[in-house]
PDB file as gemmi writes it, atoms N, CA and C in Angstrom:
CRYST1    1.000    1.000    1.000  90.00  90.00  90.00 P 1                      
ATOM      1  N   UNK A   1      46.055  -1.625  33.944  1.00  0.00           N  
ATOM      2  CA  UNK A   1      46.787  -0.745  33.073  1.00  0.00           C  
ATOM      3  C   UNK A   1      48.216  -1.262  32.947  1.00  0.00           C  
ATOM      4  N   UNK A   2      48.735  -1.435  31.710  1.00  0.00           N  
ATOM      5  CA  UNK A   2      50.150  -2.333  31.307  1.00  0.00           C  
ATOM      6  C   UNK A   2      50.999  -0.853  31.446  1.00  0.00           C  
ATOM      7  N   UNK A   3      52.034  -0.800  31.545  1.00  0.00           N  
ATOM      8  CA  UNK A   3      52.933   0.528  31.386  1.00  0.00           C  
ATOM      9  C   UNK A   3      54.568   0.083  31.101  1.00  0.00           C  
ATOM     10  N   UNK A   4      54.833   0.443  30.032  1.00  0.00           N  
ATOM     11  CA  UNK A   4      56.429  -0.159  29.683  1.00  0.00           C  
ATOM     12  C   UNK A   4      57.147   0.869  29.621  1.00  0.00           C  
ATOM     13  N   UNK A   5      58.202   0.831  30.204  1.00  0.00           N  
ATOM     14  CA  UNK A   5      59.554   1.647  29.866  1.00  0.00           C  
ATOM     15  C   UNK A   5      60.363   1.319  30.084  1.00  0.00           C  
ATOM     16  N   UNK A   6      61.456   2.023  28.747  1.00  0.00           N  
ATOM     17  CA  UNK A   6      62.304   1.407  28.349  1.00  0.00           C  
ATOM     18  C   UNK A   6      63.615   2.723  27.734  1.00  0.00           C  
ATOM     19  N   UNK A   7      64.488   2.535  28.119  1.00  0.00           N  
ATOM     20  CA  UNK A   7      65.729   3.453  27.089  1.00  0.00           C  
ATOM     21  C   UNK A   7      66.393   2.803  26.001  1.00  0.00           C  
ATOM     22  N   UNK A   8      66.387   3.753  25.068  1.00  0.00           N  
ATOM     23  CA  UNK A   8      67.096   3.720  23.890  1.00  0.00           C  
ATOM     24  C   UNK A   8      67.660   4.761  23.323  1.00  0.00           C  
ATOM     25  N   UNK A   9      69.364   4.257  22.991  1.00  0.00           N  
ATOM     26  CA  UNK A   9      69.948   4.528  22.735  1.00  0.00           C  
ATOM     27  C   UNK A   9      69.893   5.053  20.766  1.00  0.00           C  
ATOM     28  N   UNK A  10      70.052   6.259  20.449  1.00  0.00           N  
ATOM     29  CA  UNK A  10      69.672   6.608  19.392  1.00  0.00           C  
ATOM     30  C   UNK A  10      70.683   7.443  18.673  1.00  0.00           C  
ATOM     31  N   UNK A  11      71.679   8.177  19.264  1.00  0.00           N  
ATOM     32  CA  UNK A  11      73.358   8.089  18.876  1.00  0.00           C  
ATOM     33  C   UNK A  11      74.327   7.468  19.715  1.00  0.00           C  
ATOM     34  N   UNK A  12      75.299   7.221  18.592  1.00  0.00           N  
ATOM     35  CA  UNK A  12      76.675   6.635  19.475  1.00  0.00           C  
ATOM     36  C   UNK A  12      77.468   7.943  20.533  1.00  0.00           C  
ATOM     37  N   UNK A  13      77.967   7.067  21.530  1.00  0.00           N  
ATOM     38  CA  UNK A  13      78.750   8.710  22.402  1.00  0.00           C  
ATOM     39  C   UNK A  13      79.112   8.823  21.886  1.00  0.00           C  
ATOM     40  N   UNK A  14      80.118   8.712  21.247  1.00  0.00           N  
ATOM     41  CA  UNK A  14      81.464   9.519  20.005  1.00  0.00           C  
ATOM     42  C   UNK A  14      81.001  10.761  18.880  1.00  0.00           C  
ATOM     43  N   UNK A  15      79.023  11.014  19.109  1.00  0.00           N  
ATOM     44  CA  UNK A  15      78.466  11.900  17.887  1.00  0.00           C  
ATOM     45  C   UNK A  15      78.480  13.213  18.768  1.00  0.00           C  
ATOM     46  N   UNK A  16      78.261  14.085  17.859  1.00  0.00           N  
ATOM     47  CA  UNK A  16      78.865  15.862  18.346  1.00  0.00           C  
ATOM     48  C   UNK A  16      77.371  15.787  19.307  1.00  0.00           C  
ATOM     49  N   UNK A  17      76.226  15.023  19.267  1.00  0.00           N  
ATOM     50  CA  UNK A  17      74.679  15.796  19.817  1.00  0.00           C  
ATOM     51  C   UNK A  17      74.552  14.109  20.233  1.00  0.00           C  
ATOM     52  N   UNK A  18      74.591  13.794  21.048  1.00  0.00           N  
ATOM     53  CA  UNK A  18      73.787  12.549  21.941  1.00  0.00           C  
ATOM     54  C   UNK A  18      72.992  12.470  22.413  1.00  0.00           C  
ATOM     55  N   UNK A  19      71.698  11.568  21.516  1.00  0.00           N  
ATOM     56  CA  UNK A  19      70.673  11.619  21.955  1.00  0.00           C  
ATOM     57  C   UNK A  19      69.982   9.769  22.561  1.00  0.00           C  
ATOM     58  N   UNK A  20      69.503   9.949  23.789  1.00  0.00           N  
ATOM     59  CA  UNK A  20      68.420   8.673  23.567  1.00  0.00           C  
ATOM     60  C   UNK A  20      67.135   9.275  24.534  1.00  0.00           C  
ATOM     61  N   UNK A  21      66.374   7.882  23.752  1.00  0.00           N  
ATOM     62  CA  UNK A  21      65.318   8.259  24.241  1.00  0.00           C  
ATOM     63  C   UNK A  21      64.614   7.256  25.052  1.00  0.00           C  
ATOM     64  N   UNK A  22      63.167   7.801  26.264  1.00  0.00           N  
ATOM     65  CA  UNK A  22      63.007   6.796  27.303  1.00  0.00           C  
ATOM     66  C   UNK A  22      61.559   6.665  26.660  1.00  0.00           C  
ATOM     67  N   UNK A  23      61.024   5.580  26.187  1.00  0.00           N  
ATOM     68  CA  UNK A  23      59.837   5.252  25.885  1.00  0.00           C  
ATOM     69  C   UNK A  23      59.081   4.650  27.043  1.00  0.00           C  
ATOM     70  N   UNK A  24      57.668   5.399  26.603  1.00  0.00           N  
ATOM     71  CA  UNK A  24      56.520   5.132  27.687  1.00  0.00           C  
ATOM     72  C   UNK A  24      55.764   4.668  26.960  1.00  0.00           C  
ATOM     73  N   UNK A  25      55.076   3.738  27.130  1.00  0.00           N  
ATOM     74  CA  UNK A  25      53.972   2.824  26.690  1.00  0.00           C  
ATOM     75  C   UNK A  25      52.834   2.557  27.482  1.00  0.00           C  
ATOM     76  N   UNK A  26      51.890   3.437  27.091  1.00  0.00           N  
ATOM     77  CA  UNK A  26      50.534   3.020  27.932  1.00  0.00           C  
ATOM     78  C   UNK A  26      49.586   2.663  26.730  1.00  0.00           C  
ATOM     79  N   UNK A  27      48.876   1.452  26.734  1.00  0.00           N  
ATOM     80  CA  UNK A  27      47.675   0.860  26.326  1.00  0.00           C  
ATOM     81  C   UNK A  27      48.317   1.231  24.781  1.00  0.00           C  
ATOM     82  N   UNK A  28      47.898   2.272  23.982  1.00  0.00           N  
ATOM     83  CA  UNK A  28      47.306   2.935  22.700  1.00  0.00           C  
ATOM     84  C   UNK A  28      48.434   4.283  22.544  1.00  0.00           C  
ATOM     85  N   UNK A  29      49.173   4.190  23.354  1.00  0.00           N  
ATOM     86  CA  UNK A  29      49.801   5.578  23.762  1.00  0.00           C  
ATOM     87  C   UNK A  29      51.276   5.603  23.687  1.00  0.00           C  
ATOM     88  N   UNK A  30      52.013   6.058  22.953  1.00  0.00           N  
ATOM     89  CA  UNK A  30      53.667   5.847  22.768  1.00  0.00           C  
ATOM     90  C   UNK A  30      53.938   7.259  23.104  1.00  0.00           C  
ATOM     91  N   UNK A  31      55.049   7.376  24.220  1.00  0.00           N  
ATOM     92  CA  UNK A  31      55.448   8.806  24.539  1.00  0.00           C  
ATOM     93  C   UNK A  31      56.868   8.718  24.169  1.00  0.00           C  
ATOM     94  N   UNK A  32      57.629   9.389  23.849  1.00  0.00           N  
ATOM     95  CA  UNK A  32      59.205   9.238  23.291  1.00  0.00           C  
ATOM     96  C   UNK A  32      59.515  11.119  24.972  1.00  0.00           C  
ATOM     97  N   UNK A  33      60.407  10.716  25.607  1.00  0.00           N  
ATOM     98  CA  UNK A  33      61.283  11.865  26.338  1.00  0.00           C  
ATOM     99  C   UNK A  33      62.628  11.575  25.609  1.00  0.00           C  
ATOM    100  N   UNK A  34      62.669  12.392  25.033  1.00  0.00           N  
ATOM    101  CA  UNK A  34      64.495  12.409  24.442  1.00  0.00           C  
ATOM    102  C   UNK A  34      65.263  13.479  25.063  1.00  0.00           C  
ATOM    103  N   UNK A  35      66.150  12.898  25.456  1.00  0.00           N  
ATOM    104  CA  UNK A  35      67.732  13.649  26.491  1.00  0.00           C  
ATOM    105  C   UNK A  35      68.520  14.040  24.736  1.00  0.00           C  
ATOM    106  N   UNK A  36      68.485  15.319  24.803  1.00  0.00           N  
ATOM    107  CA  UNK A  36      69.523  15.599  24.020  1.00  0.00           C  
ATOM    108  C   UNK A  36      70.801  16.252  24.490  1.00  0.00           C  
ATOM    109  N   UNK A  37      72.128  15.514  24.135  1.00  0.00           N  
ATOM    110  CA  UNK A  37      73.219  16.210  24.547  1.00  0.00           C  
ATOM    111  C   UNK A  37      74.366  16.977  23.783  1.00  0.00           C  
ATOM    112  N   UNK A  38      74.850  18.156  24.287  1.00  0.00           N  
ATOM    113  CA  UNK A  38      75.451  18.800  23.090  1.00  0.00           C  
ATOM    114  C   UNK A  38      77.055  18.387  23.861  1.00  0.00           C  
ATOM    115  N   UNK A  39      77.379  17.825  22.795  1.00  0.00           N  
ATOM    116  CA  UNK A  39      79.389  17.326  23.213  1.00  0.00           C  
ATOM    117  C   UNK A  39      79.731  18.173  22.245  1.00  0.00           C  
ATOM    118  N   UNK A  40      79.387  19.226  21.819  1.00  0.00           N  
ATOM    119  CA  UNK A  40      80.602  20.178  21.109  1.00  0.00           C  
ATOM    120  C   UNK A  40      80.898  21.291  22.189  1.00  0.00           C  
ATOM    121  N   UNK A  41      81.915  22.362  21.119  1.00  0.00           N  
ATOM    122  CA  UNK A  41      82.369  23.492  22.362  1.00  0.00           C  
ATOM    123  C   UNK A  41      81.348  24.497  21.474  1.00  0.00           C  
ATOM    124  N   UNK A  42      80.462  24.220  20.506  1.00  0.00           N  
ATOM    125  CA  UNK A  42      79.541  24.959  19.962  1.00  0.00           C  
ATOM    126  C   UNK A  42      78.279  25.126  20.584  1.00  0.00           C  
ATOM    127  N   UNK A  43      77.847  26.560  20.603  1.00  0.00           N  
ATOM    128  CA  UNK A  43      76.438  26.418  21.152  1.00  0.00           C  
ATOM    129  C   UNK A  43      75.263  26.318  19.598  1.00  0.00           C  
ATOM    130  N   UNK A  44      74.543  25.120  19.801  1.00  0.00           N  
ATOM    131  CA  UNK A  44      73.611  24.787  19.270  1.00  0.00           C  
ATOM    132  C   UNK A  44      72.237  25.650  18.433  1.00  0.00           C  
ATOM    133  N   UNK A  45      71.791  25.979  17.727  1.00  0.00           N  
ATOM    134  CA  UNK A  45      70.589  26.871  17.884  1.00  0.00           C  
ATOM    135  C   UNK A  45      69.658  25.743  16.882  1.00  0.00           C  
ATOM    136  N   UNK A  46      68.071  26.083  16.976  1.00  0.00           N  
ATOM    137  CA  UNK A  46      67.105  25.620  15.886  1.00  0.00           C  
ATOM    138  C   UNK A  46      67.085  23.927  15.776  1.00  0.00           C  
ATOM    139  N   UNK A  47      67.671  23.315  16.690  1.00  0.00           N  
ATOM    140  CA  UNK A  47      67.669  21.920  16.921  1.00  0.00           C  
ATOM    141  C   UNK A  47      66.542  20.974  16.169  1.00  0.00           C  
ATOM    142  N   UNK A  48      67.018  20.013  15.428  1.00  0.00           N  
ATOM    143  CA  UNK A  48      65.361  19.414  14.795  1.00  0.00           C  
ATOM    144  C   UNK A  48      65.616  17.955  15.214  1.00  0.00           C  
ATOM    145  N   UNK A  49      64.635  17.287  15.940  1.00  0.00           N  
ATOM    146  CA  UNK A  49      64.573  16.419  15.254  1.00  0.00           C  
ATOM    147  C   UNK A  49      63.705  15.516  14.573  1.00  0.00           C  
ATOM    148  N   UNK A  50      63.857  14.683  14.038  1.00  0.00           N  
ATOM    149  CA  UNK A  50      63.068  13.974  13.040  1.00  0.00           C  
ATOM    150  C   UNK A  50      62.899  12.703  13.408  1.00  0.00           C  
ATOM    151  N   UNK A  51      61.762  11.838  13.383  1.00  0.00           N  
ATOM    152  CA  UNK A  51      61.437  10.740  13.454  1.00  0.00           C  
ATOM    153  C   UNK A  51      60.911   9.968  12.360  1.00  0.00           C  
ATOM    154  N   UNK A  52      61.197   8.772  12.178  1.00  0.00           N  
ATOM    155  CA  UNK A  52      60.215   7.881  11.016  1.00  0.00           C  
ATOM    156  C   UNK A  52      60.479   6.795  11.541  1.00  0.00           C  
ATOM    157  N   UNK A  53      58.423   6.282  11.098  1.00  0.00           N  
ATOM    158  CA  UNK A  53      57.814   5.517  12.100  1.00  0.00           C  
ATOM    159  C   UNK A  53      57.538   4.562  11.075  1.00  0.00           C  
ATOM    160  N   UNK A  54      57.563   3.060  10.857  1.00  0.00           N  
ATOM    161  CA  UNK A  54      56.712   2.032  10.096  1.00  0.00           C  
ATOM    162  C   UNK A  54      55.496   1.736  10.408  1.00  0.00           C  
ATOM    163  N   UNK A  55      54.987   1.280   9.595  1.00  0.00           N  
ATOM    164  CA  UNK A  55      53.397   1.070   9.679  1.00  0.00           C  
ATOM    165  C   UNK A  55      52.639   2.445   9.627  1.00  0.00           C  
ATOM    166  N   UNK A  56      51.421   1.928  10.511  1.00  0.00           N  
ATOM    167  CA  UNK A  56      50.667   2.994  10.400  1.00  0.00           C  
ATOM    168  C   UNK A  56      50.817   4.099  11.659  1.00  0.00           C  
ATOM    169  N   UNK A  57      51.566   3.979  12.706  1.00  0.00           N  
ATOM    170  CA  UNK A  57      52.248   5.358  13.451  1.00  0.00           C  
ATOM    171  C   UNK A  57      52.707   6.573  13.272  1.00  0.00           C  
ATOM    172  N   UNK A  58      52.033   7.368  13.179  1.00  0.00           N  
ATOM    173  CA  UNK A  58      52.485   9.019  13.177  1.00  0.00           C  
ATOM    174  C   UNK A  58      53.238   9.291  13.974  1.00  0.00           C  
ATOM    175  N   UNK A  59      54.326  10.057  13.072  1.00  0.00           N  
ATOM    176  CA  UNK A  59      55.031  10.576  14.500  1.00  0.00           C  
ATOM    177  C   UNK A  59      54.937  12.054  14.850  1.00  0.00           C  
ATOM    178  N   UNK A  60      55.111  12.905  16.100  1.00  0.00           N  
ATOM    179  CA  UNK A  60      54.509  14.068  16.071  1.00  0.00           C  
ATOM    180  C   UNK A  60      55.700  14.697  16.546  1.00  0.00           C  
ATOM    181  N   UNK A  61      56.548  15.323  15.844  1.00  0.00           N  
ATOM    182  CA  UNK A  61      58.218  15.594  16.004  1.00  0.00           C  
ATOM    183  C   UNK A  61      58.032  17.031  16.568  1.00  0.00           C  
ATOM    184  N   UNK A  62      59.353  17.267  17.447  1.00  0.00           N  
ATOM    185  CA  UNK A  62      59.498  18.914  18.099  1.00  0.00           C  
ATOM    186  C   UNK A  62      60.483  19.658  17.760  1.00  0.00           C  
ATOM    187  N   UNK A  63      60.399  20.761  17.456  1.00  0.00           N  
ATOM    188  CA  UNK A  63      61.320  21.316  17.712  1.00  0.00           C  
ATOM    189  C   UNK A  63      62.131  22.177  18.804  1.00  0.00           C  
ATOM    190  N   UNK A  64      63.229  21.977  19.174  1.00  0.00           N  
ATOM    191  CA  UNK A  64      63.789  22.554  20.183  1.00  0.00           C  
ATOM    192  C   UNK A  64      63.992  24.133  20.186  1.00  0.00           C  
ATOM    193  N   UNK A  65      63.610  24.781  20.601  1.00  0.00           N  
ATOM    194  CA  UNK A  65      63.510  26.377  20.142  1.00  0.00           C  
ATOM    195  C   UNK A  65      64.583  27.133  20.927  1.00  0.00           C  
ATOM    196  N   UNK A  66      64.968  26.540  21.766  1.00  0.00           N  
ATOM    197  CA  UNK A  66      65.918  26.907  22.773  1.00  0.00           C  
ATOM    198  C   UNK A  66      67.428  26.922  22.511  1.00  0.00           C  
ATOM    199  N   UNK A  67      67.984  27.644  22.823  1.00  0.00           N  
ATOM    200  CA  UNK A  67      69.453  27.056  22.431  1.00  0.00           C  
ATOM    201  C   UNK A  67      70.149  26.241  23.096  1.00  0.00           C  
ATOM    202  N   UNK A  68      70.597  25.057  23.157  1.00  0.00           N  
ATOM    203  CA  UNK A  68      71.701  24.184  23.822  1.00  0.00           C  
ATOM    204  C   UNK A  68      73.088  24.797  23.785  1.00  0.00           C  
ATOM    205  N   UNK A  69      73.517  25.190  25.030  1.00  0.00           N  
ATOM    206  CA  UNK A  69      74.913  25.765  24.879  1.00  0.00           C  
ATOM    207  C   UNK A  69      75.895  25.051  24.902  1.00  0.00           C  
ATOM    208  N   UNK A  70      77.614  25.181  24.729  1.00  0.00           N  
ATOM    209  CA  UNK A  70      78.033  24.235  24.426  1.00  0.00           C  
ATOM    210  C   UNK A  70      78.826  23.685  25.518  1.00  0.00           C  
ATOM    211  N   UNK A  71      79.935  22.182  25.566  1.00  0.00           N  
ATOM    212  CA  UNK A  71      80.188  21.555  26.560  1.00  0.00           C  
ATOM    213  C   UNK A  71      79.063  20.855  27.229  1.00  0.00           C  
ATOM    214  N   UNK A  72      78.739  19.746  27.037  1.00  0.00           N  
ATOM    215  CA  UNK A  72      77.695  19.396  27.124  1.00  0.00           C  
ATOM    216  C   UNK A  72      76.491  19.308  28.518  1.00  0.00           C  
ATOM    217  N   UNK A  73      76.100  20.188  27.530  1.00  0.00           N  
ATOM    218  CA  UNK A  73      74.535  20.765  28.276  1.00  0.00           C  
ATOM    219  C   UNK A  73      73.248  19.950  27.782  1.00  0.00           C  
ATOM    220  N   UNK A  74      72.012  19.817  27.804  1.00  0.00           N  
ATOM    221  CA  UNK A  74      71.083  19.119  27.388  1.00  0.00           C  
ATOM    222  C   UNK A  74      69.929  19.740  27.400  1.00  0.00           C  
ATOM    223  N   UNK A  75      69.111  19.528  26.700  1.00  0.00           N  
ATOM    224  CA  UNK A  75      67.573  19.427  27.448  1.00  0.00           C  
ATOM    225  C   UNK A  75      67.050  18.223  26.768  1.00  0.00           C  
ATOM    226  N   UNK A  76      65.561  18.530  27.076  1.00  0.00           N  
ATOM    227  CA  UNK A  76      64.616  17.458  26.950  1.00  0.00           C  
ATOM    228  C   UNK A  76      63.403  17.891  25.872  1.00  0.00           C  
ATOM    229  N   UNK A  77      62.982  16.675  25.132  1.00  0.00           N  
ATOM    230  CA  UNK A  77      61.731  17.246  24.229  1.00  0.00           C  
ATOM    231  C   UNK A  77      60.989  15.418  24.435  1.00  0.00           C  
ATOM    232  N   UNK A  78      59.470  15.980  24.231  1.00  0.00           N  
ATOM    233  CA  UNK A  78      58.417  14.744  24.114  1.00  0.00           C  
ATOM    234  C   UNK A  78      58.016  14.774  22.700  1.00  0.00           C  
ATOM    235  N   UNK A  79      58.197  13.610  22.361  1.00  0.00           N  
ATOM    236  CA  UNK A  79      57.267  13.077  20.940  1.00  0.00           C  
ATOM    237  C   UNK A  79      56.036  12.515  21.217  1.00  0.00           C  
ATOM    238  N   UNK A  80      55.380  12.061  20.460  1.00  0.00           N  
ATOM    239  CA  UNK A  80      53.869  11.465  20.921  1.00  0.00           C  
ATOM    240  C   UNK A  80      54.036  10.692  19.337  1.00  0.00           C  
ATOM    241  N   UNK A  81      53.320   9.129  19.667  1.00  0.00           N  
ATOM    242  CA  UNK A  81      53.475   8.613  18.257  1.00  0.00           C  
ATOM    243  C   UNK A  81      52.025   8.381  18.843  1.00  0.00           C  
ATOM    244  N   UNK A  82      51.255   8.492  17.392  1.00  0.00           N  
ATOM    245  CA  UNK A  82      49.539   8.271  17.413  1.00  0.00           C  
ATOM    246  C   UNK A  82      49.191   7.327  16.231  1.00  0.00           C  
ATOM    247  N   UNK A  83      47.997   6.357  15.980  1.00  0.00           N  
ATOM    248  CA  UNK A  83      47.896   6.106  15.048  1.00  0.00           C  
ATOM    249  C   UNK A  83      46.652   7.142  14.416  1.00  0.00           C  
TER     250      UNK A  83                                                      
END                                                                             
């Protein structure tokens, strides 16, 4: 069984919401854990985010339902890319 991981960086620090993400790679299987961080003094609500994938990869996007409060706090969401 091959297993890759890897971080990526997906905003610059200097953006109000810093996000990257730690990709898992098994066989057929792409997992995305994204750290989202809130650097405002705003608390967050309805968080989206969005992915787009080339080729033939679906991406299966979450939404954060939770509120991120502000001064930066975080949570976490999983994507799943499938073909």
């Amino acid at each position: 069984m091959y297993l890759f991981f890897q971080v990526t960086q997906l905003t610059g620090f200097s953006d109000p919401v810093y996000a990257e993400a730690y990709v898992h790679v098994n066989q057929y299987d792409i997992v995305l854990d994204v750290l989202i961080v809130n650097q405002t003094s705003d608390t967050l609500q309805n968080l989206t985010l969005e992915l787009a994938t080339l080729g033939e990869k679906c991406a299966v996007s979450e939404e954060c339902g939770e509120r991120i409060s502000k001064d930066f706090t975080f949570t976490l969401l999983r994507c799943s890319l499938y073909r």
